[in-house]
C-alpha positions in Angstrom: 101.8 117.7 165.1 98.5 115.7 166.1 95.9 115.2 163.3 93.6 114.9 166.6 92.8 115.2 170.2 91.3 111.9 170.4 91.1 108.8 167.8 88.5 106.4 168.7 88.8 102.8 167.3 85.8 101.0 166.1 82.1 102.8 165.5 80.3 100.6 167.8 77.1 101.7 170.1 80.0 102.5 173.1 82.5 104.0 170.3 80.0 106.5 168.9 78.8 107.7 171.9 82.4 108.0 173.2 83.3 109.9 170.3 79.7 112.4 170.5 80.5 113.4 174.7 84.2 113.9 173.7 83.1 116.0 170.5 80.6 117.6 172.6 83.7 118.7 174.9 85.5 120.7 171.6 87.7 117.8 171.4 88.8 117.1 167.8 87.6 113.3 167.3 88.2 110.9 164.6 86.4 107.7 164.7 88.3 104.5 162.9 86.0 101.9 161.7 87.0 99.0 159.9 83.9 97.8 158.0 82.5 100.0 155.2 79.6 100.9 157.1 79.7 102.1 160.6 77.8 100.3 163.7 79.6 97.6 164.7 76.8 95.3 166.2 74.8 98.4 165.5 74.5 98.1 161.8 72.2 97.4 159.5 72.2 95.4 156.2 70.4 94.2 153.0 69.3 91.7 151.6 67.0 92.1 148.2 66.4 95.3 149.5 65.3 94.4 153.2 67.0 95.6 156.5 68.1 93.7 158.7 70.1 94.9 162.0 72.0 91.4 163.3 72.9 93.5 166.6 69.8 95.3 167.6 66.9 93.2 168.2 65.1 95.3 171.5 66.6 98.0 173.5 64.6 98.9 177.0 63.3 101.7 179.3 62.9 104.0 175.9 59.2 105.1 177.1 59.3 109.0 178.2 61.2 109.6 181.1 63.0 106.3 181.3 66.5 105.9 181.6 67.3 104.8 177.8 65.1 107.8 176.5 66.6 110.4 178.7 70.3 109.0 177.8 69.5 109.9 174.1 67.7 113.3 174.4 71.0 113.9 177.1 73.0 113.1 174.1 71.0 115.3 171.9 70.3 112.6 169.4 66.9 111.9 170.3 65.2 114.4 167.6 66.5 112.2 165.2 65.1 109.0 166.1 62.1 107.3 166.8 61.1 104.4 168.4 58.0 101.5 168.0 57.0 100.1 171.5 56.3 96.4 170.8 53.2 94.5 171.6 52.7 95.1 175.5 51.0 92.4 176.4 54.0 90.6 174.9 57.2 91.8 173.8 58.5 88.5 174.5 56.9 85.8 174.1 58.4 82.4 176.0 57.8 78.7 174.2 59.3 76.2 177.1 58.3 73.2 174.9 54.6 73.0 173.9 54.2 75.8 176.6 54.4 79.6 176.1 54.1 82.6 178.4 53.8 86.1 176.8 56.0 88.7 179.0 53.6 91.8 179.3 55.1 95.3 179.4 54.3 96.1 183.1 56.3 94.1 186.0 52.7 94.1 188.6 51.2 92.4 185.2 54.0 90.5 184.8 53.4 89.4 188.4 49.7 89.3 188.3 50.2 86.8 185.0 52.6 85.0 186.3 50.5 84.2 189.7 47.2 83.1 187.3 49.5 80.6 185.1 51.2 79.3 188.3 48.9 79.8 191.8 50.4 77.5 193.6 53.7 79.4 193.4 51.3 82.6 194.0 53.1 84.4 196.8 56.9 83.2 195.8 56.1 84.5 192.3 55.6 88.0 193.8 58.7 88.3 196.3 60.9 86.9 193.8 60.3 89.4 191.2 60.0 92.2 193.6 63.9 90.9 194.7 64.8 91.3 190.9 62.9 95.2 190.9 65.1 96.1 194.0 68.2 94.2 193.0 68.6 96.0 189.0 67.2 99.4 191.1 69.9 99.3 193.5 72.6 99.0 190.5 71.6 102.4 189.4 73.1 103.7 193.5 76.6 103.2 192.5 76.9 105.8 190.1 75.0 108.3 192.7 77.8 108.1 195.1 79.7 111.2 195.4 79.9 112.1 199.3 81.2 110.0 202.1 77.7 109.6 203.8 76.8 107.9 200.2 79.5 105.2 200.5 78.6 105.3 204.2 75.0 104.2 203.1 75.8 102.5 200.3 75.7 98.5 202.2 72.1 99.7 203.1 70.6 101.1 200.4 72.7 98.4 198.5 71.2 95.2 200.5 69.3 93.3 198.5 71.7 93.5 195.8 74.5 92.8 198.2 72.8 89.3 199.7 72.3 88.0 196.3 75.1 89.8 193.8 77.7 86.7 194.3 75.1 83.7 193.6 74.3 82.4 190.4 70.7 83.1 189.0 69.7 79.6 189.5 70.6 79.7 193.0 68.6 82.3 193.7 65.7 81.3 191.9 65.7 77.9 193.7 65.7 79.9 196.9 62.2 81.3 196.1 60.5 78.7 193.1 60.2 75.5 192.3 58.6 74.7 189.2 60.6 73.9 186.5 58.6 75.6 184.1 58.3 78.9 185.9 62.0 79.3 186.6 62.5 78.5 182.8 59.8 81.2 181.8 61.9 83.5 183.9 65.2 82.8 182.7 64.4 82.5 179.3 66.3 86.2 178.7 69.5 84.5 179.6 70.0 84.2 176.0 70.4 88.5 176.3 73.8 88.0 178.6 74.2 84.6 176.9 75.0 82.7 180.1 73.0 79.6 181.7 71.2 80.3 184.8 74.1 78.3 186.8 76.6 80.6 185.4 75.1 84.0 185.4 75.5 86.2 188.3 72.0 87.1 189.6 73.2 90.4 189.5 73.6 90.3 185.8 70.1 88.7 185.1 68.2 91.3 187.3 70.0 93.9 185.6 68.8 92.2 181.9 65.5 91.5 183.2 65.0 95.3 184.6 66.0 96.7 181.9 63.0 95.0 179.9 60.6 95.4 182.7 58.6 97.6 180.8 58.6 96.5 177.6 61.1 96.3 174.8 61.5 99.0 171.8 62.4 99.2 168.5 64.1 102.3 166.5 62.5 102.5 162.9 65.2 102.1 160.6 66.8 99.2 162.6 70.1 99.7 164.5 71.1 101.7 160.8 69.0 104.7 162.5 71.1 104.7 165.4 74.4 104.8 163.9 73.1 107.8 161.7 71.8 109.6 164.3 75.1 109.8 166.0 77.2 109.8 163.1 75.6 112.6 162.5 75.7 114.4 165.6 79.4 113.5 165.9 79.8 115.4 162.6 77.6 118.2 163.4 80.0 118.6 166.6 83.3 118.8 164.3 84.2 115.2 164.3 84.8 112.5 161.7 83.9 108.8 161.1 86.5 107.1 158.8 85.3 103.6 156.9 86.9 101.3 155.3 90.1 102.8 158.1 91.5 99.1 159.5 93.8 99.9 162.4 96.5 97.8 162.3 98.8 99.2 165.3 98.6 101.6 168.0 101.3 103.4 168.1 103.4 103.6 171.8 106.6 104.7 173.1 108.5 104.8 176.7 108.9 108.2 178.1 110.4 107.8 181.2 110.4 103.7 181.1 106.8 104.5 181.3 104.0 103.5 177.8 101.8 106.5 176.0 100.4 106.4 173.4 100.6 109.0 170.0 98.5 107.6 167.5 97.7 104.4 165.3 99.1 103.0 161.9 96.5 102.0 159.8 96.6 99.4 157.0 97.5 101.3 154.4 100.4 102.7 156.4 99.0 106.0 156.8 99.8 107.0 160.9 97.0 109.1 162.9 98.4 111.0 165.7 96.6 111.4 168.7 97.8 112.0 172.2 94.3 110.0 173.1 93.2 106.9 171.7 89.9 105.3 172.8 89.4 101.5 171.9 86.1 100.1 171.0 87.1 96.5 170.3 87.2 93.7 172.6 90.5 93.7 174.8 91.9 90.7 172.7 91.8 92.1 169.6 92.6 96.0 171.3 95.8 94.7 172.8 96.7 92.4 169.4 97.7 96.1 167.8 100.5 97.1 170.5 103.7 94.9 170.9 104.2 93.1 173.9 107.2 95.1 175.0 104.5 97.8 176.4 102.1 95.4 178.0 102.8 94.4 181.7 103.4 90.1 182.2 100.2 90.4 184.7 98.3 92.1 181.6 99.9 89.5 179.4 98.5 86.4 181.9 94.9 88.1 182.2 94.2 88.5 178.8 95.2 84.6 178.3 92.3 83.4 181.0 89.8 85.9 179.8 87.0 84.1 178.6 84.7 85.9 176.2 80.9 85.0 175.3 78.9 83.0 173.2 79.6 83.2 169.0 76.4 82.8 167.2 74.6 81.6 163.7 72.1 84.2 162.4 69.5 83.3 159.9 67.9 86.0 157.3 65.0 85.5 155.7 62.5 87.6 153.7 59.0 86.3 153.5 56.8 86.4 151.1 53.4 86.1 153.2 51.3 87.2 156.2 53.6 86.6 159.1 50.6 87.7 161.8 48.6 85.5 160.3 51.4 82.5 161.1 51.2 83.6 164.7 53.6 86.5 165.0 53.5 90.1 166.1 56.2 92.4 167.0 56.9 90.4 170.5 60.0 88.2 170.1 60.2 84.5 169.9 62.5 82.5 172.9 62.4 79.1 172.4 63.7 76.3 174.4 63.1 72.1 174.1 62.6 71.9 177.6 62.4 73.6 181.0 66.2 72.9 181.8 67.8 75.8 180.3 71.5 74.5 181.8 71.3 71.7 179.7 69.8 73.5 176.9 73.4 75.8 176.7 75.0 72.6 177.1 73.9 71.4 173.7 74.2 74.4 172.2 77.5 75.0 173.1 79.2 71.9 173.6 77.3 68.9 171.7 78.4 68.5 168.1 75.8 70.8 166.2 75.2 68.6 163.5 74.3 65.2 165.3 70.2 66.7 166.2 67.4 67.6 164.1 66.5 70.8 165.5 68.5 73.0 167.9 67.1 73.1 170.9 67.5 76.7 171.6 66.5 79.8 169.4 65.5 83.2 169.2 62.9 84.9 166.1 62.0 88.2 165.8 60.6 89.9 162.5 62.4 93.5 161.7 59.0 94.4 159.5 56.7 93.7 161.8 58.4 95.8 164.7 59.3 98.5 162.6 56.4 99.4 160.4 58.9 101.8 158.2 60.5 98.5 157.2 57.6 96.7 155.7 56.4 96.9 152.1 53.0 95.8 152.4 53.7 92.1 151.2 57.8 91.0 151.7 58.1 90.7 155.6 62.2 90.1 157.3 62.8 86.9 159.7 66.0 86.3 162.2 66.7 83.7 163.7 69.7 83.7 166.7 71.0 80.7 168.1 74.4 79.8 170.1 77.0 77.7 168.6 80.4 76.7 169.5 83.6 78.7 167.6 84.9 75.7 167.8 83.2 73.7 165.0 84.7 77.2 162.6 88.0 77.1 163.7 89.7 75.3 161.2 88.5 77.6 158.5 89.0 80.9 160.6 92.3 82.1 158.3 90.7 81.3 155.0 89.3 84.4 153.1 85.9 85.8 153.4 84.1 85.5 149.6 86.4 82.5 149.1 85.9 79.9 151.8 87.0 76.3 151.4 83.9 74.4 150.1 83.8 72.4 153.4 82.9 75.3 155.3 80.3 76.0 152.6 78.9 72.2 153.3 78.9 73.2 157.0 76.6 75.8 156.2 74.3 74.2 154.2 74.2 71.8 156.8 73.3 74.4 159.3 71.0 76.6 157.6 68.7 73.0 156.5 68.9 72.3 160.7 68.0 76.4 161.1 65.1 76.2 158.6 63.8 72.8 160.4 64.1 74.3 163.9 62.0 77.2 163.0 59.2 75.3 160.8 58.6 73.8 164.0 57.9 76.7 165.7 55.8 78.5 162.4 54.3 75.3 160.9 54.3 76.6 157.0 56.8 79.1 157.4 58.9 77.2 154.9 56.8 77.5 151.7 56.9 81.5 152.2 60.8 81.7 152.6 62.0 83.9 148.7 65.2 84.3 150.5 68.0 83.5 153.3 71.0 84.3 154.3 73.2 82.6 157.4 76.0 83.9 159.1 78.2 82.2 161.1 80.8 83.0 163.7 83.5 84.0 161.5 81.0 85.9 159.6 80.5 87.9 162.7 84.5 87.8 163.3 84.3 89.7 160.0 82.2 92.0 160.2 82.7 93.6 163.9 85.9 92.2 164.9 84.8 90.4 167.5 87.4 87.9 169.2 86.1 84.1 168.7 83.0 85.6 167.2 81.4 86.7 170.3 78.0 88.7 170.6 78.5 90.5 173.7 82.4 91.0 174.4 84.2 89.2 177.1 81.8 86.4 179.0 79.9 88.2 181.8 80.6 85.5 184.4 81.4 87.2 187.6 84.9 87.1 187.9 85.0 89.2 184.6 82.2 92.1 185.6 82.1 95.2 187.7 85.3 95.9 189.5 87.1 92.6 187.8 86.1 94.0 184.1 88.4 95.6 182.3 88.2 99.1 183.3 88.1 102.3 181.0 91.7 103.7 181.5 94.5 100.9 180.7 98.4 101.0 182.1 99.7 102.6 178.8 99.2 106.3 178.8 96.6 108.0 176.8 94.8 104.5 176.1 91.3 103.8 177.6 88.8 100.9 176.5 85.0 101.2 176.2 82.5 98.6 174.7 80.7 95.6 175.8 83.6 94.5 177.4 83.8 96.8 180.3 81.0 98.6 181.8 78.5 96.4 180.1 76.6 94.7 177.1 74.2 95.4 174.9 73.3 98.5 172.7 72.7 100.7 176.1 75.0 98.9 177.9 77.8 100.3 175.8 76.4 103.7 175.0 77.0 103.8 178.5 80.3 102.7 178.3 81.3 105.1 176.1 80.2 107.8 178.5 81.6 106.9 181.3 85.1 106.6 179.3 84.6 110.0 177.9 83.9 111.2 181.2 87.1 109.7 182.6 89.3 111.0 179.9 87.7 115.0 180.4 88.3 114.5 183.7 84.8 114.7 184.9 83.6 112.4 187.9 79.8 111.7 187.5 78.9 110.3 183.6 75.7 111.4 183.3 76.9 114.8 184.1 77.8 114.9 180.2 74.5 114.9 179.5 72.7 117.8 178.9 68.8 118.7 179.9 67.4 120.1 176.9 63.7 120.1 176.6 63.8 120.9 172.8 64.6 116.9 173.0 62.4 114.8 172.6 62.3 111.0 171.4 59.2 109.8 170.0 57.5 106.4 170.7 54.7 104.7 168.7 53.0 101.7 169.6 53.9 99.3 166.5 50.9 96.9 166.8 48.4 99.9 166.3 49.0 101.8 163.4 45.6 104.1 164.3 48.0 106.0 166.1 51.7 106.4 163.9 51.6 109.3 162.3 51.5 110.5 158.7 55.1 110.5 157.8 54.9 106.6 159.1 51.7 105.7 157.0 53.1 107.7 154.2 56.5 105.9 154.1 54.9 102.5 154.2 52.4 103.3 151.4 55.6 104.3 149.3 57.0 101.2 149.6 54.1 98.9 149.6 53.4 101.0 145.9 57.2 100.3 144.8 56.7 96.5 145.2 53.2 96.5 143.5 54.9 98.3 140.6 57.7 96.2 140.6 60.3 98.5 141.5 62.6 98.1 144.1 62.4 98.8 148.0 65.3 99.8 149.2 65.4 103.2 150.3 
C-alpha cells in the first residue's frame, strides 16, 4: 500500500512548488528534505540572532503584474508574502576598478544612463540592449505554442533570439560595443548564471539580464519567508514536509525488463512508497541513490561529462555601525579588478586562491538594509559571494562537518583574512565595525543543500547543457521526473518554474502556467525599501520592536 501519490525529494524553490501544483491537484505529497530546515538555497539562517539567506540575494519582475508576482499570487502564496523593491536608481550597483555604474530600475533609463556615461557608443548602446529586450521576450514564445500555426511562426517571432541564441555573450557584445568598460558594466550579472562572458550563451545572459530589467526585489524575512509561505500552503493543501528525512535510495524494480519506481529508503531504513517520485537534487547526486543496473550506459556516459557550476565562499557578517553612511543602500555590490571579466573567472576559478591579496571578483549585499523587517536599529547583516575552485576542498570533502581536520580550518582562516581585505577595499572602515563572521566554503554548501561539487546554480549552464540538451523533467525509469536548477533553469524563479512545469508533466497537463489559478483575492505586496515614508505600520512597528529589544539588551531573534 502507498504511504503517497507523490514523494518529492529535497524542499528547494523548484521542490516546493512541485509539491504545492501537485497538492493543489488532490495528490497526496510528501516532501523529503535532508537539512533540518527546509529551503534548500532558499533558507534562511542565524547568526547572533541575524538572518541571513545564502541563496536568495534579488529575485525580478515582482512589481504588479509582472511575471514573478503573477507566478506567486497563481500559486496562491502571494498573501503571505511581501516584498521590498530595492533602490531604483540602483539595484545594482557596478565597480569595474575605480569605476562604478549604478543599474537603474527602468531599461530606457538604463539606456538613457548608459548613453550619458559612454556617448561615443550612444547609438550601439541603444540597439544592443534593445537586442537583449527582444532576445529574453522572445524566450517567453516557447511556452505559448500550442497550435501548428504557432510552431509555424515560431522562427519569426523567434528571430532575434534565433540569430544570436548559439553565440557566446562576448561575441555578441563585440558585435555591437567596443569599450572595455561598457561591455564589463554590462556583463557584470554574469556572476547570476556564473559563467564568463566567452562561455555564456547570449541567450542565457539576456534571459538573466531581463529578468532584472526592472529592478530587483527582496521578500522580508529573507528566502525563510518563502519557504514558509509554501510550506505552508503545501500543508494547507493536505501535504507534508519531512526534515531531518535523508534519502538514501530510490527504490526501483523491472516490470517487464522495463525501471519504475515505488518509493525511497531513507537513512533510518524507514521505506516511503510512492508510485511518483519527484527529484529536487542535482542529477549527480539524484542518480547516486538508484543502482546502476536501472540506469541506461548512455545515461551512465552523460552524467560522467556533465559539468556543473561554480562552488562558492560566503562571508557573514553583522555590523555594528551605519552601513549607509559607508556608502551602501539596498542596491547590490559587483565588483571586478578590471574590465576583463574572462580573465577575472580565470583567477577565480583556476589560479591558486591563496597566492593574491584580494580576490578580484566579489559580490556584497546587506540583508538589513534591503529588508527593513530584518534591521534592529543598530546591528546591520553583510554577504559577501565570491567563486572559488572545489578543487582547493577536495582533499577534505569526506571528513566530518563540526570536526574538520585543522588544515581545512587554516584554509579558512586564510580565506576569510583575504575575504575581509577584499571587501575593506571596497568599504574603507568596514573592518573596525565587523562584531561577527562567519565563512562558508564549498563543502559547507555541499552540506547543507546537497549540491554536487558545491555548486550554486546546478549543472553549468553552458549551452550544450541548457534547453533541449538539459536534463528534462521525466527520466527513463518510470514514475521518476527531475526538477531544480538543473533542468528548466536557475535561480529562485527559475526553479519555481521548474517545479511547475514537472508537476504539469506528471498531471498530465500541456501548458504549465495553466496550473496557475487567477484569483484576485491575491495580491503580493511591494514596498520601496529605501523610503520608509511609505511601509506600512506593521513594518514600522516590527522594526521599532526590535530596535527596543537591542536597546534593552535582549535578544533579536524573532
Amino acid at each position: 500500500m502507498n504511504d503517497a501519490d507523490v514523494i518529492v525529494i529535497g524542499s528547494g524553490a523548484g521542490g516546493l512548488a512541485n509539491a504545492l501544483c501537485l497538492a493543489r491537484a488532490g495528490k497526496k505529497v510528501i516532501v523529503l528534505e535532508q537539512h533540518y530546515v527546509p529551503g534548500g538555497w532558499c533558507q534562511s539562517f542565524y547568526v547572533d540572532g541575524h538572518r541571513f539567506s545564502p541563496g536568495v540575494h534579488y529575485i525580478g519582475a515582482m512589481d504588479i503584474g509582472q511575471d514573478g508576482s503573477r507566478i506567486l499570487e497563481g500559486l496562491g502564496i502571494a498573501n503571505d508574502l511581501t516584498f521590498f523593491r530595492q533602490n531604483a536608481k540602483g539595484y545594482d550597483h557596478c565597480q569595474v576598478g575605480k569605476e562604478r555604474f549604478d543599474m537603474p530600475a527602468n531599461l530606457n533609463r538604463l539606456i538613457e544612463n548608459m548613453q550619458q556615461r559612454f556617448p561615443a557608443e550612444r547609438r550601439n548602446i541603444k540597439r544592443y540592449l534593445q537586442l537583449v529586450n527582444l532576445a529574453q521576450q522572445e524566450l517567453h514564445v516557447v511556452a505559448d505554442l500550442e497550435t501548428f500555426t504557432d510552431f509555424l511562426t515560431a522562427p519569426y517571432r523567434m528571430r532575434h533570439l534565433g540569430k544570436h541564441a548559439l553565440f557566446s555573450t562576448q561575441r555578441v557584445i563585440d558585435r555591437y560595443l567596443d569599450d572595455p568598460l561598457l561591455k564589463a558594466f554590462l556583463n557584470m550579472q554574469c556572476g547570476n548564471h556564473g559563467l564568463p562572458p566567452n562561455k555564456a550563451s547570449f541567450a542565457l545572459h539576456a534571459a538573466v539580464m531581463g529578468h532584472y530589467f526592472n529592478g530587483g526585489f527582496y521578500p522580508a524575512g529573507g528566502g525563510g519567508g518563502l519557504v514558509k509561505a509554501f510550506t505552508r500552503a503545501i500543508k494547507q493543501h493536505g501535504g507534508e514536509v519531512l526534515t531531518q528525512a535523508r534519502v538514501t535510495k530510490i527504490l526501483v524494480r523491472h516490470d517487464n525488463g522495463k525501471p519504475y519506481t515505488y518509493g525511497v529508503q531513507l537513512d533510518d531504513g524507514r521505506q516511503i512508497l510512492a508510485p511518483t517520485v519527484v527529484s529536487n537534487a542535482d542529477p549527480g547526486k539524484t542518480y547516486q541513490l538508484i543502482d546502476n543496473e536501472f540506469l541506461s550506459p548512455k545515461l551512465l556516459r552523460r552524467l560522467q561529462r556533465t559539468t556543473y557550476s561554480v562552488a562558492s565562499l560566503n562571508m557573514f557578517l553583522v555590523i555594528d555601525g551605519d552601513l549607509r553612511q559607508m556608502g551602501l543602500d539596498s542596491g547590490n555590490i559587483w565588483y571586478a579588478a578590471h574590465s576583463n571579466l574572462n580573465e577575472v573567472y580565470r583567477q577565480l576559478l583556476e589560479d591558486d586562491p591563496l597566492a593574491t591579496d584580494e580576490f578580484p571578483g566579489m559580490f556584497i549585499s546587506s540583508p538589513s538594509l534591503k529588508d527593513p523587517t530584518s534591521y534592529d536599529g543598530r546591528y546591520h547583516s553583510l554577504e559577501t559571494v565570491t567563486f572559488i575552485p572545489y578543487s582547493r576542498f577536495s582533499a577534505f570533502e569526506k571528513s566530518i562537518t563540526g570536526q574538520r581536520p585543522e588544515a581545512y580550518i587554516q584554509l579558512k582562516k586564510q580565506l576569510a583574512e583575504k575575504v575581509l581585505r577584499t571587501l575593506e577595499g571596497r568599504i574603507p572602515g568596514i573592518r573596525d565595525a565587523i562584531v561577527k563572521w562567519e565563512l562558508g566554503t564549498p563543502l559547507t554548501n555541499s552540506y547543507y543543500v546537497e549540491g554536487t561539487l558545491g555548486n550554486c546554480y546546478g549543472t553549468e549552464k553552458v549551452l550544450g547543457q541548457m534547453g533541449p540538451f538539459a536534463f528534462q523533467p521525466k527520466t527513463q525509469v518510470e514514475g521518476l521526473y527531475l526538477c531544480g536548477s538543473s533542468t528548466l533553469s536557475h535561480g529562485v524563479m527559475g526553479a519555481t518554474n521548474s517545479g511547475i512545469n514537472t508537476a504539469a508533466q506528471i498531471l498530465g497537463v500541456r501548458r504549465p502556467l495553466d496550473l496557475l489559478t487567477n484569483d484576485p483575492r491575491q495580491e503580493l505586496r511591494v514596498y520601496p525599501a529605501e523610503h520608509p515614508e511609505s511601509w506600512p505600520e506593521w513594518v514600522v512597528k516590527k522594526a521599532a520592536v526590535k530596535s527596543r529589544r537591542v536597546r534593552e539588551g535582549g535578544s533579536v531573534r524573532k
